[in-house]
VEXKEDO-800622 format. One line per 8 residues: for each residue x, y, z of N, C-alpha, C. Coordinates in Angstrom, 1 decimal. Layout:
N
X/Y/Z/X/Y/Z/X/Y/Z ~ ... .
//
This chain:
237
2.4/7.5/4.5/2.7/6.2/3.9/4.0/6.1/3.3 ~ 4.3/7.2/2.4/5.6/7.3/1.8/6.9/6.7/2.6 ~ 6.7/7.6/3.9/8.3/7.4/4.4/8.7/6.2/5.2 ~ 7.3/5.0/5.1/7.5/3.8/6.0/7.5/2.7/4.4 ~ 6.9/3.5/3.6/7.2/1.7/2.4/8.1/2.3/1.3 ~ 8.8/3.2/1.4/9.7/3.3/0.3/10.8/2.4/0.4 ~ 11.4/2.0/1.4/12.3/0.4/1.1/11.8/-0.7/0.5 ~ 10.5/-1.0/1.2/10.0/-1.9/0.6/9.3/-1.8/-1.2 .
9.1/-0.5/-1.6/9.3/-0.2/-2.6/9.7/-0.4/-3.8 ~ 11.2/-0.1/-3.2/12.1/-0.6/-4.1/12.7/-2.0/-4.7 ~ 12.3/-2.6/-3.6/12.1/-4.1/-4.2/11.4/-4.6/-5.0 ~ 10.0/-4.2/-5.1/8.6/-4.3/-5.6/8.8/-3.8/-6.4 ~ 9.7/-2.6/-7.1/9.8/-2.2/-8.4/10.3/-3.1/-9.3 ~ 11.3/-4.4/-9.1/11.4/-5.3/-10.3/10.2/-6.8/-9.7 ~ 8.9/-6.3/-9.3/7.9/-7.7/-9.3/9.3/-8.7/-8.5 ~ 10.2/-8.7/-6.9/10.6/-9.8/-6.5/9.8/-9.5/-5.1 .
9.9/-10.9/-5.3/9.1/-10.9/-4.1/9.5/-10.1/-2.9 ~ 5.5/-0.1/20.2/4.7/0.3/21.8/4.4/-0.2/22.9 ~ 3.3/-0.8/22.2/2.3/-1.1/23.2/1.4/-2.2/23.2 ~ 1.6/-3.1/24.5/1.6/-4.3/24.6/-0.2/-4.6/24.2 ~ -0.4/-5.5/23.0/-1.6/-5.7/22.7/-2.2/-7.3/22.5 ~ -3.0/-7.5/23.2/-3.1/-9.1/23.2/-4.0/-9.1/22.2 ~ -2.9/-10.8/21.7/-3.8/-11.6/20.4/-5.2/-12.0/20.5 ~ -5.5/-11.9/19.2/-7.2/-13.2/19.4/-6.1/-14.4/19.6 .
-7.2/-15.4/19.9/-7.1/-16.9/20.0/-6.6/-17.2/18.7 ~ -6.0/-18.6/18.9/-5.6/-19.3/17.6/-6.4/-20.0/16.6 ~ -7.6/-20.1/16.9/-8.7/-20.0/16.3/-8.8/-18.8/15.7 ~ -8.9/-17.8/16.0/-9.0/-16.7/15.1/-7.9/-16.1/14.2 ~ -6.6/-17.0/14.5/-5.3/-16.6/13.9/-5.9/-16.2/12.0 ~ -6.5/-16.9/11.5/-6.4/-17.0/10.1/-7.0/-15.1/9.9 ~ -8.5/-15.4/10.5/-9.2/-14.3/10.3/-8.3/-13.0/10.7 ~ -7.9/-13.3/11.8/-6.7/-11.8/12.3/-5.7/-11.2/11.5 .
-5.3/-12.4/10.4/-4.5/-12.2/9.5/-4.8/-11.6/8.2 ~ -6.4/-11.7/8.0/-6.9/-11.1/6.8/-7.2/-9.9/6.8 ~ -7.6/-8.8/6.0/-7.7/-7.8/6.3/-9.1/-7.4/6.5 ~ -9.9/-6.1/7.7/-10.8/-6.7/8.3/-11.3/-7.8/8.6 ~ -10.9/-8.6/9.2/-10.6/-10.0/9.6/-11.8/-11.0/8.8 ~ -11.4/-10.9/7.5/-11.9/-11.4/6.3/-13.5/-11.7/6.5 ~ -13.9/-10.6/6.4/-15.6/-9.6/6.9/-16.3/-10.8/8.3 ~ -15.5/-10.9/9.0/-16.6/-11.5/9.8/-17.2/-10.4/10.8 .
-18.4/-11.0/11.5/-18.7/-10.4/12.0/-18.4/-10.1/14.0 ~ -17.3/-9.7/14.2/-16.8/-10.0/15.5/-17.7/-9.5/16.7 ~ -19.1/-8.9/16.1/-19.7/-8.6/17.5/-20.9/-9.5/17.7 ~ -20.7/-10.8/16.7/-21.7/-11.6/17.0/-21.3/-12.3/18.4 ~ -20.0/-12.4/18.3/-19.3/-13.4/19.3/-19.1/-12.9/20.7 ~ -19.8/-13.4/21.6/-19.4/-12.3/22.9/-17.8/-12.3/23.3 ~ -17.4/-13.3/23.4/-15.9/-13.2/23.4/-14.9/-12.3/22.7 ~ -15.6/-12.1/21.1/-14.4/-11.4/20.5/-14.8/-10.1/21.2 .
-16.5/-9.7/21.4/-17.0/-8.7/20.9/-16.1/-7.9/22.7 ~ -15.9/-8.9/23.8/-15.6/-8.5/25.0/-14.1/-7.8/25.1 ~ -13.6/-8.8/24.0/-12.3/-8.2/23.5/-12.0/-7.4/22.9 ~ -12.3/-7.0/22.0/-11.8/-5.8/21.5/-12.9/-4.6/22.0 ~ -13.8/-4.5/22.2/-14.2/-3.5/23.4/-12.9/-3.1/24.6 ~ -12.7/-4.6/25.2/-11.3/-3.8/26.3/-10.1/-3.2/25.9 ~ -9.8/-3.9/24.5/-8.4/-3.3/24.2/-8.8/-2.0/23.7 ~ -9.8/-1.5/23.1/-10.1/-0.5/22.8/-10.2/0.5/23.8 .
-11.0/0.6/25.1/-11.0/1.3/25.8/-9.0/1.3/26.8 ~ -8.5/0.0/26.5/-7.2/0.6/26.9/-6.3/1.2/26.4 ~ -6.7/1.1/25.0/-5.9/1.9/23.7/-6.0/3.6/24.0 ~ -7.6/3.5/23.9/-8.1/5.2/24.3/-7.5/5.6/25.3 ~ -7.7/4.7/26.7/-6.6/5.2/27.7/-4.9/5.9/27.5 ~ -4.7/4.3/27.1/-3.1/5.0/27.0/-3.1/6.2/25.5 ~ -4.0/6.6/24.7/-3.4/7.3/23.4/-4.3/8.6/23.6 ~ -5.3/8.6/24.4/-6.1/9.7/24.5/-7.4/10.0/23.6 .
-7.3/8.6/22.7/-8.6/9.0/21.5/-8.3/7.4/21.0 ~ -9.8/7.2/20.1/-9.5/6.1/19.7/-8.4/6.4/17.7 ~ -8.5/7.5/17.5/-7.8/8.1/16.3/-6.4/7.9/16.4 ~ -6.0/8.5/17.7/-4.5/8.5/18.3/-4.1/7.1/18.5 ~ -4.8/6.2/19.2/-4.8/4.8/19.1/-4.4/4.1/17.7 ~ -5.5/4.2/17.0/-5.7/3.6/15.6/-4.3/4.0/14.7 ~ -3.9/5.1/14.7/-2.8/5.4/14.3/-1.3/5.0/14.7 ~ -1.5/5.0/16.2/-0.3/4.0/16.6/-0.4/2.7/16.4 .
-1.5/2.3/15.9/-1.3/0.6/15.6/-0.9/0.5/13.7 ~ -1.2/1.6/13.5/-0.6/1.4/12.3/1.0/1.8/11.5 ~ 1.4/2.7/12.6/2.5/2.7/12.8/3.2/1.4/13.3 ~ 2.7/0.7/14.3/3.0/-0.3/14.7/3.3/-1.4/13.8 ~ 2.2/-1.5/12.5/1.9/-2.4/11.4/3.2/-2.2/10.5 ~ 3.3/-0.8/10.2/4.5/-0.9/9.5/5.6/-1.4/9.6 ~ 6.3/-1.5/11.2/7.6/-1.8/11.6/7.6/-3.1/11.5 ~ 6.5/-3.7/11.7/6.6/-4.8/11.6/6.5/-5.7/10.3 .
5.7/-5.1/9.4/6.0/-5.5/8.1/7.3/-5.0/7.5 ~ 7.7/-4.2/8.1/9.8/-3.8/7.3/10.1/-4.9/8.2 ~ 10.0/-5.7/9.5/10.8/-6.8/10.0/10.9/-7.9/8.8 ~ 10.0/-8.2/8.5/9.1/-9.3/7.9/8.3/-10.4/8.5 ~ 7.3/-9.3/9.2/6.5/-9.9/9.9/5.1/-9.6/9.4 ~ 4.4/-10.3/8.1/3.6/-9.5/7.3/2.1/-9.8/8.5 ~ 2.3/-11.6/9.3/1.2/-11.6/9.8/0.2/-10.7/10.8 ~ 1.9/-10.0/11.9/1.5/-9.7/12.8/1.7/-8.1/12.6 .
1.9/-7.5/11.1/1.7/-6.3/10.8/0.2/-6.4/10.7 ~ -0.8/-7.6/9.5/-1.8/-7.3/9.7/-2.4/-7.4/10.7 ~ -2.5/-7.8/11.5/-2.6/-7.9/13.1/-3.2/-6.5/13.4 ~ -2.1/-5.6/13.4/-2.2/-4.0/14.4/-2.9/-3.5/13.2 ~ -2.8/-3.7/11.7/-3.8/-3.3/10.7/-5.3/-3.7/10.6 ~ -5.3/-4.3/11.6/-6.6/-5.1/11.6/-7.5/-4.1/13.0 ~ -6.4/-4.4/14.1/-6.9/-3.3/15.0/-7.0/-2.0/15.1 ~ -6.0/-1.3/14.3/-6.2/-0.1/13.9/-7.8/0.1/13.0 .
-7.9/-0.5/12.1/-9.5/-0.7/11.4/-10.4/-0.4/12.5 ~ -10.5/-1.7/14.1/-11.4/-1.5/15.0/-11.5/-0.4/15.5 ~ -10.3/0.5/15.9/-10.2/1.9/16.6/-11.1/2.9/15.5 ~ -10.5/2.6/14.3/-10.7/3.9/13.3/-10.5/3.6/11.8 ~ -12.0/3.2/11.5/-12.6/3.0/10.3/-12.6/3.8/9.0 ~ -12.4/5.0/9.9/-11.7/6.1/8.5/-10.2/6.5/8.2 ~ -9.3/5.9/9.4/-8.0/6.1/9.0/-7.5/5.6/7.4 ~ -7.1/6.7/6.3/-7.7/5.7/5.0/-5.6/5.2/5.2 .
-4.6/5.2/6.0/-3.8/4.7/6.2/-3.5/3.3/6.6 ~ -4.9/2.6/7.5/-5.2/1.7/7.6/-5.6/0.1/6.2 ~ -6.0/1.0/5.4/-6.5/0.4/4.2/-4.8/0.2/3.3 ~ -4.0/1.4/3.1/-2.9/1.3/2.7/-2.1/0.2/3.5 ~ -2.3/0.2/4.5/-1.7/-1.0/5.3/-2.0/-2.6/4.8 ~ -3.1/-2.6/4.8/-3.7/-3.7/4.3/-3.5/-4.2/2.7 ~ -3.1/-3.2/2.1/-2.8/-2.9/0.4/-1.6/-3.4/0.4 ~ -0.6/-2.6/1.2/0.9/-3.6/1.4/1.3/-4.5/1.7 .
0.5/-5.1/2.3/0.8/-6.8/2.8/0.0/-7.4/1.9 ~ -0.9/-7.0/1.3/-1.6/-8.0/0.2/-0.6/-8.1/-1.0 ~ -0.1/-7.0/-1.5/0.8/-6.7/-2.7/2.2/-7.5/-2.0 ~ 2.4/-7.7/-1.2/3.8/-8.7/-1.2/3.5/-10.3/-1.0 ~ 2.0/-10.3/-1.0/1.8/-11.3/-1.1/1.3/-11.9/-2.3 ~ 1.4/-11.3/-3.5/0.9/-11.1/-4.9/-0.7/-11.0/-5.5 ~ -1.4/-10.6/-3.8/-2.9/-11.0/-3.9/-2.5/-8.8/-5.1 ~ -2.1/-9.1/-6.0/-2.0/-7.6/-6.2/-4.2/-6.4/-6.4 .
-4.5/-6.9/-7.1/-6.0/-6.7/-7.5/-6.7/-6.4/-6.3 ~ -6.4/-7.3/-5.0/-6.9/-7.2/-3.6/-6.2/-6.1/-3.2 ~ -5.1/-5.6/-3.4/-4.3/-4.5/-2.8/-5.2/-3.3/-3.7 ~ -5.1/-3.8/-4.9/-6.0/-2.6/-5.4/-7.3/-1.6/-4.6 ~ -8.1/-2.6/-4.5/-9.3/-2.5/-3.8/-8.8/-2.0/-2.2 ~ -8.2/-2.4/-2.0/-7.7/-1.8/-0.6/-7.0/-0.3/-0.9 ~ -6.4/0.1/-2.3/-5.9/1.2/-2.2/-6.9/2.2/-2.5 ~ -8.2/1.7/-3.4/-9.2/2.4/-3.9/-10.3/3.0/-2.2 .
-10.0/2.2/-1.2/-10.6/2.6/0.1/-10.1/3.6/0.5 ~ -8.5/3.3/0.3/-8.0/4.1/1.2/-7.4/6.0/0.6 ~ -7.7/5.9/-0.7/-7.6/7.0/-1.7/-9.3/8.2/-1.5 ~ -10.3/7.0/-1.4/-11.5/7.1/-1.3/-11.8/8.2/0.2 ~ -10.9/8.4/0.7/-11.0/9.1/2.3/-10.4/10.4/2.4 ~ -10.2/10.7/1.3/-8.8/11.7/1.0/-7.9/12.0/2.1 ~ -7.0/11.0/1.9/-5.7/10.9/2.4/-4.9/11.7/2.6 ~ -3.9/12.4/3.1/-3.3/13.5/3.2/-1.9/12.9/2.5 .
-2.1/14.2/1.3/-0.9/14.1/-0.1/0.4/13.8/0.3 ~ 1.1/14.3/1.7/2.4/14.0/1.9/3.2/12.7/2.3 ~ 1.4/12.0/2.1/2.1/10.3/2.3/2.8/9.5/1.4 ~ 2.7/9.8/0.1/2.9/9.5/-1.2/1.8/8.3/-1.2 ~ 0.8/8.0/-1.0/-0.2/7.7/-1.1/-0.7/7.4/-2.0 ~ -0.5/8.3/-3.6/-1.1/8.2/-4.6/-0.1/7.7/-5.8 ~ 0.8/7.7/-5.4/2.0/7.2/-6.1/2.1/5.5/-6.1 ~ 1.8/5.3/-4.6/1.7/3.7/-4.3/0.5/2.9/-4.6 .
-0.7/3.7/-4.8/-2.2/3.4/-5.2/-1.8/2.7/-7.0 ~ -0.9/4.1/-7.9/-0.9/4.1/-9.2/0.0/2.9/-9.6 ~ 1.1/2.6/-8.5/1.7/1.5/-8.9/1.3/0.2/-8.6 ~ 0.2/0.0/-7.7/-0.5/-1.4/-7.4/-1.4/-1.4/-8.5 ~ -2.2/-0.6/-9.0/-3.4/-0.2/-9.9/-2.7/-1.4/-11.2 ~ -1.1/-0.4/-11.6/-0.8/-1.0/-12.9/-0.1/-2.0/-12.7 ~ 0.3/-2.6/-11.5/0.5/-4.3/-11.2/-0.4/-5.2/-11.4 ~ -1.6/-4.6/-11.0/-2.9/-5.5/-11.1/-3.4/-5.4/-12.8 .
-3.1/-4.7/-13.4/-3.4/-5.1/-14.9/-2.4/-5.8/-15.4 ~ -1.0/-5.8/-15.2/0.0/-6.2/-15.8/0.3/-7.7/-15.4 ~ -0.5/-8.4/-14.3/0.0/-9.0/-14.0/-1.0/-10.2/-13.4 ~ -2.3/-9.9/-13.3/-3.6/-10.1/-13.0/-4.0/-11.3/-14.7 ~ -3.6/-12.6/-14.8/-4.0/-13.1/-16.3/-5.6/-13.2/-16.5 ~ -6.2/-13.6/-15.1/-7.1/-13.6/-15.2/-8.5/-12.6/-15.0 ~ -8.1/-11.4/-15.6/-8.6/-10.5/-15.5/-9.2/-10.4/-16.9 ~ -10.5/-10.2/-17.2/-11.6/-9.9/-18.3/-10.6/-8.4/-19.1 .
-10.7/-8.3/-20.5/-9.8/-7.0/-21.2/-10.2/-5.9/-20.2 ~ -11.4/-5.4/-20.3/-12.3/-4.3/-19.4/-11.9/-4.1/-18.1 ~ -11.5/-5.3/-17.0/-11.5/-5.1/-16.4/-9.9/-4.6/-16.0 ~ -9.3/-5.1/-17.1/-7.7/-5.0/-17.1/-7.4/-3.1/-17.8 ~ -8.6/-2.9/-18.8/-8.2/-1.4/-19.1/-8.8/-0.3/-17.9 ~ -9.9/-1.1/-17.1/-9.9/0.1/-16.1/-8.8/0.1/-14.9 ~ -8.6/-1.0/-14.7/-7.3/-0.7/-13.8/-5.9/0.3/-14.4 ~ -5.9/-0.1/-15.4/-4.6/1.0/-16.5/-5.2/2.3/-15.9 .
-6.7/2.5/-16.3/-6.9/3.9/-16.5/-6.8/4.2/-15.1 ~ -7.2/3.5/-14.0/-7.5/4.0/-12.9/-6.0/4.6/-12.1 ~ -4.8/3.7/-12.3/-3.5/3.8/-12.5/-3.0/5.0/-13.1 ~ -3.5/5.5/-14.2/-3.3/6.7/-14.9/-3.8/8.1/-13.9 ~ -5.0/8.0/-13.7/-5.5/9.0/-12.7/-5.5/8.8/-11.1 ~ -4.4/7.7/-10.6/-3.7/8.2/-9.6/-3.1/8.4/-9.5 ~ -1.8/7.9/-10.6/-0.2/9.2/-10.7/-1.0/10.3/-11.1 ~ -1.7/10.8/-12.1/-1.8/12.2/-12.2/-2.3/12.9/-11.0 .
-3.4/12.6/-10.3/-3.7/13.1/-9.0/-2.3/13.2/-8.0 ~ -1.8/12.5/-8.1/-0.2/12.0/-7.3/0.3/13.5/-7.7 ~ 0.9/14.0/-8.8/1.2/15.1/-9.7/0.9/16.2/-9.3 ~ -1.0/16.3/-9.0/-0.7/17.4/-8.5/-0.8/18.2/-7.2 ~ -0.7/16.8/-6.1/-0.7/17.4/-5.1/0.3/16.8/-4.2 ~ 1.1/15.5/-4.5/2.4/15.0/-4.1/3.1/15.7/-3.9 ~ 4.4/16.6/-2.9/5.5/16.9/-2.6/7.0/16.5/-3.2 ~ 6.5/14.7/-3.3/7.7/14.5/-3.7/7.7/13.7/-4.9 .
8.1/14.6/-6.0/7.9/13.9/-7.6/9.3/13.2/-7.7 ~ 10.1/12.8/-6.8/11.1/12.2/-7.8/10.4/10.5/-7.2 ~ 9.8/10.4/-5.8/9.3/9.3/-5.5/7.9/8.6/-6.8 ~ 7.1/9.9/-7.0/6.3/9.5/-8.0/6.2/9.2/-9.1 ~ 7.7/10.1/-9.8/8.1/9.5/-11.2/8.7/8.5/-11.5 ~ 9.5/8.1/-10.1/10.3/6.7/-10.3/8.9/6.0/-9.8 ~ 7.7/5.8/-9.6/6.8/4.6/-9.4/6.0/4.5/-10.7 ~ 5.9/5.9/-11.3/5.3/6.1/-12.5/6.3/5.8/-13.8 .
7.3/5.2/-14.0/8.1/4.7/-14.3/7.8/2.9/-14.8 ~ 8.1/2.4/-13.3/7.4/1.3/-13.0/6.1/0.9/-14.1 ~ 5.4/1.3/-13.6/3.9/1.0/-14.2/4.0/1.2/-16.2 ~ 5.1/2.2/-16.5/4.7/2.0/-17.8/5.8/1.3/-18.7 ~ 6.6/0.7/-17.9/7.6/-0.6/-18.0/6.8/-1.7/-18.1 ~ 5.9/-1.8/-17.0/5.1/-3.1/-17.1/4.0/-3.0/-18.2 ~ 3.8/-2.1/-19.0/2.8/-1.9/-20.4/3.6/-2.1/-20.8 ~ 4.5/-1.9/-21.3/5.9/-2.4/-22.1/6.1/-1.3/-23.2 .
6.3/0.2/-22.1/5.8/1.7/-23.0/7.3/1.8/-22.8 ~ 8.3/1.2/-23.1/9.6/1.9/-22.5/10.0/2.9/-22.3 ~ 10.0/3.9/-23.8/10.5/5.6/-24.1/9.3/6.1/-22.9 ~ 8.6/5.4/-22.4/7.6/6.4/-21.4/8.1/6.2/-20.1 ~ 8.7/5.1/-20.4/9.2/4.5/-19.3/10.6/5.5/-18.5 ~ 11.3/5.5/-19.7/12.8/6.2/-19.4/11.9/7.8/-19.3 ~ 10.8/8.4/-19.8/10.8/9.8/-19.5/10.8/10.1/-18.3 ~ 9.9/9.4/-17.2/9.5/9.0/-15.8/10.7/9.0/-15.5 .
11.6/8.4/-15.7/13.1/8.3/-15.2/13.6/9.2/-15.0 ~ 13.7/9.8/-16.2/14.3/11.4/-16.2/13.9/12.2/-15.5 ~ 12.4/12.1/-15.2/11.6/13.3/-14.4/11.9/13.6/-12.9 ~ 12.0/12.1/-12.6/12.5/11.7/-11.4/13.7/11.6/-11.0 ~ 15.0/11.8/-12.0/15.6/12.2/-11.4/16.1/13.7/-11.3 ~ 15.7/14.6/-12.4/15.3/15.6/-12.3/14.8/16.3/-11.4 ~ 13.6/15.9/-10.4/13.2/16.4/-9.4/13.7/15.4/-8.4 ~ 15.3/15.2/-8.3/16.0/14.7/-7.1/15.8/13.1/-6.6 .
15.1/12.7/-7.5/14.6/11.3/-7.2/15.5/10.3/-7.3 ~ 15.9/9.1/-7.0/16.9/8.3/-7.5/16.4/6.8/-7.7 ~ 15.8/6.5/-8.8/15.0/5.3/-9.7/15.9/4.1/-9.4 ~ 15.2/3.4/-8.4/16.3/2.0/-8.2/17.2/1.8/-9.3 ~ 18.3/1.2/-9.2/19.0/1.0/-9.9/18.8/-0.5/-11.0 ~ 18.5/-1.4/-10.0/18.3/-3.1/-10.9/17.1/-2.7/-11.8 ~ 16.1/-1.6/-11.3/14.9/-1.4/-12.2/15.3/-0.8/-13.3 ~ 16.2/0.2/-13.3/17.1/0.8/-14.5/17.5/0.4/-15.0 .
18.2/-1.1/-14.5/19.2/-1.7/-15.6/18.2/-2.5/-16.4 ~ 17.2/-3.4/-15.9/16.0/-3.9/-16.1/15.3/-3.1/-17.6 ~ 15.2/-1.9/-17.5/14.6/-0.8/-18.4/15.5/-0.9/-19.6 ~ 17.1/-1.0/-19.0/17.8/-0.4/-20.4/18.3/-1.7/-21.2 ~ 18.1/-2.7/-20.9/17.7/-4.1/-21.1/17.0/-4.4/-22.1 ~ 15.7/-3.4/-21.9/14.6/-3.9/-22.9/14.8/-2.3/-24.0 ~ 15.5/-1.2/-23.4/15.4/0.1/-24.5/17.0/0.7/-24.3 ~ 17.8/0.7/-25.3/18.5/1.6/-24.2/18.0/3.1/-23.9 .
18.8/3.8/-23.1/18.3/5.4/-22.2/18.5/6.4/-23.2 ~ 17.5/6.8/-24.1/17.7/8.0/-24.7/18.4/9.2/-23.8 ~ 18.9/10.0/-24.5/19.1/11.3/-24.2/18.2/12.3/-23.5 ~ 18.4/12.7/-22.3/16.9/13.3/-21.4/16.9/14.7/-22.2 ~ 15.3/14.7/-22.3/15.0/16.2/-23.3/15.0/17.2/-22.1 .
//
């Protein structure tokens, strides 16, 4: 996950906003667009249910598995959400789901297009799926979970206190999990950074900074000026 949303990343740190696969119908455009095509049931319908049975069996064809499939559609999802094409990323995020229900990269998929769409809380729940699968650490995966987590408290008004201090905590114990099995801490201290800016922790804020760049990281810059705005930059211990 790391090495396909770190551009888009960095935007989202100051809160601003293959293979040929046929569509559903335009009738289904809405549903196709939500993630799991906002719980319907597609095998009530013989039509859908005819459809994605065949794309599936052509997927397996051309990728050799429906795993290998499901994964090229979410590769696919990515490039197309760096186009800015968030519909028809969820699209291949949607199909990818059909191929392969435990890809927990699928669910991150669905997390990033919710989070640019400010559904942030929904991205949550989508990152808590896809964390839930145990995801393999070199995606930065848990870095991106911790900073939707503390979006959705920070930013969520309508959120009950309770519901707003478990997302904190939940946020807390996905950077730390991030910590200790992430590769790349300058990505996770500059996200962990993020999140305790938006508490309004500054001096926690600038340590994250430090750490990160410390371990080679390089902390968007407007997010830094942003930080020293509100604290100026102590002296890194």
């Amino acid at each position: 996950m790391q090495f396909t949303l770190k551009a888009f990343i960095l935007a989202q740190l100051l809160w601003l906003p293959g293979c040929v696969i046929k569509m559903p119908a335009p009738a289904q455009s809405a549903s196709a667009e939500a993630p799991m095509y906002a719980g319907g049931d597609r095998r009530a319908a013989a039509a859908l249910r005819a459809s994605d049975e065949q794309q599936a069996a052509e997927a397996v064809k051309t990728f050799g598995s429906s795993s290998a499939a499901a994964q090229a559609r979410v590769e696919e999802g990515y490039r197309l959400f760096r186009e800015d094409q968030p519909g028809s990323a969820m699209r291949r995020f949607n199909q990818a789901w059909l191929l392969n229900p435990d890809n927990p990269e699928v669910y991150a998929g669905f997390a990033v297009v919710l989070e640019s769409q400010r559904k942030i809380c929904q991205a949550m729940s989508m990152m808590d799926r896809a964390i839930s699968l145990n995801p393999p650490a070199f995606r930065g995966i848990h870095a991106d979970a911790g900073r939707i987590a503390a979006r959705c408290a920070a930013e969520d008004k309508t959120l009950p206190p309770e519901a707003r201090i478990a997302a904190t905590t939940r946020s807390d114990e996905w950077y730390r999990k991030g910590e200790a099995v992430e590769p790349d801490k300058g990505y996770l201290y500059a996200s962990w950074a993020t999140a305790y800016y938006w508490r309004g922790q500054y001096g926690e804020a600038w340590a994250m900074v430090h750490k990160s760049r410390a371990a080679g990281g390089s902390p968007d810059p407007d997010f830094v000026r942003m930080l020293r705005a509100r604290m100026p930059e102590p002296a890194a211990s």
